[in-house]
C-alpha positions as CSV (number, residue, x, y, z in Angstrom):
1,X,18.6,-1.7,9.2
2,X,15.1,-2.2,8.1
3,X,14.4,-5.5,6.0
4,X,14.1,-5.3,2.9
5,X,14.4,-8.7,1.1
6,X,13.0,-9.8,-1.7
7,X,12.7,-13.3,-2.4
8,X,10.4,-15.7,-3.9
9,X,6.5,-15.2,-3.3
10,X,6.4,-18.8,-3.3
11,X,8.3,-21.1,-1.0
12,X,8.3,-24.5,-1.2
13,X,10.4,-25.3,1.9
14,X,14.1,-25.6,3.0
15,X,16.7,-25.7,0.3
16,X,19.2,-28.2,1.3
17,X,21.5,-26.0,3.2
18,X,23.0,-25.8,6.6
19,X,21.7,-24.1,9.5
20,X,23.1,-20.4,10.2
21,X,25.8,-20.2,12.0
22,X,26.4,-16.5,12.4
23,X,23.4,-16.1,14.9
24,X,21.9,-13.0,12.5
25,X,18.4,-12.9,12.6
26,X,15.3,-10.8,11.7
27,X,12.3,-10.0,13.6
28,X,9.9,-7.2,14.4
29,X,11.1,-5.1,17.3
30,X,9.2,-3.2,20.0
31,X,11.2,-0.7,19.6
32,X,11.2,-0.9,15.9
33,X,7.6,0.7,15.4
34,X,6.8,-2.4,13.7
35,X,9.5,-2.7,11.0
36,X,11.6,-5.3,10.7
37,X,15.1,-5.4,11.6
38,X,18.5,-7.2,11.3
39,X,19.9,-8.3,14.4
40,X,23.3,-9.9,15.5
41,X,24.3,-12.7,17.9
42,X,20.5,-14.0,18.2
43,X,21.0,-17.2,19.1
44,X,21.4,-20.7,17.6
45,X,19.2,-23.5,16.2
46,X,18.8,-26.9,18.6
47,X,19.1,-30.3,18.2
48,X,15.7,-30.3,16.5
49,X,16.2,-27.5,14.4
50,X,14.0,-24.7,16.6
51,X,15.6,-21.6,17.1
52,X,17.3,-20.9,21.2
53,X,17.4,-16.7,21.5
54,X,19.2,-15.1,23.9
55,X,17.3,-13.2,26.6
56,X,18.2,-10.0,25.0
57,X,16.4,-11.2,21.7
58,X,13.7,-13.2,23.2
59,X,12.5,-9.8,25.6
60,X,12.7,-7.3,22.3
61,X,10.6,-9.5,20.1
62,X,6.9,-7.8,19.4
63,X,3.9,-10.4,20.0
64,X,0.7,-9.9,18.0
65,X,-2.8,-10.2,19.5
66,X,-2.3,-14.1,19.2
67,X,0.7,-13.8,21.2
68,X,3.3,-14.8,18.2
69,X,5.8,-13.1,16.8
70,X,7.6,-13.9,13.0
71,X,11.3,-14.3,13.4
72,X,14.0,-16.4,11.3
73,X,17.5,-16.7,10.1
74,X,17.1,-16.6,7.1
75,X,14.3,-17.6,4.3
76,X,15.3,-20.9,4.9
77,X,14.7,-20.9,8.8
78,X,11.4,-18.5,9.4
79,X,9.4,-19.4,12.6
80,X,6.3,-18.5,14.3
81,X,7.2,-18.0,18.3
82,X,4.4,-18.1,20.8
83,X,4.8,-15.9,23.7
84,X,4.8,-18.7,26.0
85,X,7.8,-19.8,24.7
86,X,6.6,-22.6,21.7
87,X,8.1,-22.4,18.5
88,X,7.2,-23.5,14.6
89,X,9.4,-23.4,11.6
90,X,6.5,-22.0,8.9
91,X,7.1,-21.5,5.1
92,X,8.6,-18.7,4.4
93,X,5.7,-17.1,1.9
94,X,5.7,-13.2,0.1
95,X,8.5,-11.9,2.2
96,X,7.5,-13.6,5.6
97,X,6.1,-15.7,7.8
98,X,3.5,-17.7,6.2
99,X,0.0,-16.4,7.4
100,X,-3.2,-17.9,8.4
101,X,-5.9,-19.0,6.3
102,X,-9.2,-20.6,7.4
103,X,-7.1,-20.9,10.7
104,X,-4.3,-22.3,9.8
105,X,-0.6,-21.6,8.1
106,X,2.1,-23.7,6.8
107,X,4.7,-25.0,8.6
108,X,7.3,-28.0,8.3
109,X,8.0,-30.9,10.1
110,X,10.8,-33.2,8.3
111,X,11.3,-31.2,5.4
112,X,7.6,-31.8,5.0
113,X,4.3,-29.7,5.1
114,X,2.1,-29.2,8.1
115,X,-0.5,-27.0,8.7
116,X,-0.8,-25.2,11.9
117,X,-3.1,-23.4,14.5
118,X,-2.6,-20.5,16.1
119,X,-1.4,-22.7,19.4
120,X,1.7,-23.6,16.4
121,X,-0.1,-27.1,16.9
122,X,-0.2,-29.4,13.9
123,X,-3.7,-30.2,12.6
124,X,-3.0,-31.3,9.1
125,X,-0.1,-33.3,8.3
126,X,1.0,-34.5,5.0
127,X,3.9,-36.0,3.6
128,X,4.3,-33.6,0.6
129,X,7.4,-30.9,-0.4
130,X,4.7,-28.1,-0.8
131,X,0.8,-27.5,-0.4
132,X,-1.0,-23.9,-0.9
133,X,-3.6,-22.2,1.4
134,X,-6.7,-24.2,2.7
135,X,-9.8,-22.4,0.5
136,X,-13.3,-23.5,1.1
137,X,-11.5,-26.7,3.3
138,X,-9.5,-28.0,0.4
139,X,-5.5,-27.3,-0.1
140,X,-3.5,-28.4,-3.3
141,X,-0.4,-30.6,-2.2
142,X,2.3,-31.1,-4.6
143,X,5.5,-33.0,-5.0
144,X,8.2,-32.0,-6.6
145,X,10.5,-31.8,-8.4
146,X,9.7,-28.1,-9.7
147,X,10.8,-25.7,-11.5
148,X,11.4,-21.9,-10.9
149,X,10.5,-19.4,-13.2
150,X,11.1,-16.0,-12.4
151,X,8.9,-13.1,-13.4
152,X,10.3,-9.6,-11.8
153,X,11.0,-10.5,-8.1
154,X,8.4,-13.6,-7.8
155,X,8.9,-17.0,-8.2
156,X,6.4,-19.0,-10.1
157,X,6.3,-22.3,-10.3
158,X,5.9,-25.5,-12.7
159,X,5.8,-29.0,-12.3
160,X,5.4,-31.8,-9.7
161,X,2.8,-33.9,-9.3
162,X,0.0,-32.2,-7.6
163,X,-3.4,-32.9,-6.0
164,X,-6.2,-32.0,-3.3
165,X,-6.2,-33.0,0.2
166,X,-9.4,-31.9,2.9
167,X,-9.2,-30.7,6.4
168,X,-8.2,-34.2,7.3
169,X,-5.4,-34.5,5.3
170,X,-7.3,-36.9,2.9
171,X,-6.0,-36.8,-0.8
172,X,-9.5,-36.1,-2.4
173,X,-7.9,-35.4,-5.7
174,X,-4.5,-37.8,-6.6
175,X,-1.7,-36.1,-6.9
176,X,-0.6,-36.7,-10.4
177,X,-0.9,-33.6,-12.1
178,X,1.8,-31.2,-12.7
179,X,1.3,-27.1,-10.3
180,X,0.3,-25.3,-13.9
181,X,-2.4,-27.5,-14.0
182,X,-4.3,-25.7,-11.2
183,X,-7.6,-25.3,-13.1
184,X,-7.8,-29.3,-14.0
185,X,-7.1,-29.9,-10.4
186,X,-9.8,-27.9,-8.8
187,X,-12.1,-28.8,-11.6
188,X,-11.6,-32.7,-11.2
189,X,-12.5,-31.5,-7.4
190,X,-15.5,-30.0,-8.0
191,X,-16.8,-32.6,-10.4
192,X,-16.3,-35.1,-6.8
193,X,-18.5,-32.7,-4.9
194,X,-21.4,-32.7,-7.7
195,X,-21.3,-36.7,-8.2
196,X,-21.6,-36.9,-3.9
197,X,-24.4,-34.6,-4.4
198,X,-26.3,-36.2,-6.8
């Protein structure tokens, strides 16, 4: 069965549910001409929440040129599998893995945002519920709580207390404005950069 979900565009991380326990799992398959497909009995989740396939599973997954491969349980449990056998539980972001930007994609550690390289290494760590892409070196980070508004079959959403971080996870902008407010945000940011370059 080719898969065909659609769920929010924007993910701000786990919902507080439990971890599948029916082993059904979606990935591209090598077989599958690069679709993805629903698959039963994959495997389970360990004792630190990273996902243990079976053989079966593990040998049909399809590696990109990076060597990793998108697989998950559900939106809730999405994760980036290296070849070599490394895993990452990544955002779940416009019906898939989260992807890279400026080198790195989201992932979670702790219920909280990380961003990772290609290696599914942490570089940036934060301690906030949600952060966007890194453009020109700067991500927004936000904090919930949020709210969901839908419009057709994505998510958008409002709220939180927001801000900017850098490349070194350094808040450069406090987070204390609500996700709507995206324009003030970036705007207070750039106003930083002029006054350093003055």
């Amino acid at each position: 069965m080719i898969l065909a979900i659609l769920l929010v565009a924007l993910q701000l991380g786990p919902e507080l549910v439990e971890p599948p326990v029916d082993g059904r799992c979606f990935y591209q398959s090598k077989t599958g001409e690069g679709a993805a497909m629903f698959f039963d009995n994959c495997g389970v989740l360990d004792d630190q929440g990273l996902p243990l396939l079976t053989a079966e599973h593990l040998e049909n997954l399809a590696y990109d040129e990076d060597g990793l491969a998108c697989m998950g349980f559900s939106s809730d449990y999405t994760f980036l599998l290296h070849e070599d056998g490394r895993a990452h539980q990544v955002i779940w972001y416009d019906n898939w893995c989260d992807y890279f930007q400026e080198g790195l994609a989201r992932g979670l550690v702790e219920r909280k945002v990380v961003f990772i390289n290609k290696k599914l290494e942490p570089k940036v760590t934060t301690q906030f519920d949600w952060a966007g892409h890194f453009r020109d070196g700067h991500a927004l980070v936000c904090d919930g709580p949020f709210v969901r508004e839908q419009h057709g079959e994505h998510y958008f959403m409002r709220g939180g207390s927001c801000g900017m971080i850098d490349r070194n996870g350094r808040l450069v902008v406090p987070a204390e404005h609500p996700m709507e407010n995206i324009d003030v945000i970036r705007s207070l940011l750039e106003t930083q950069h002029t006054q350093r370059d003055e």
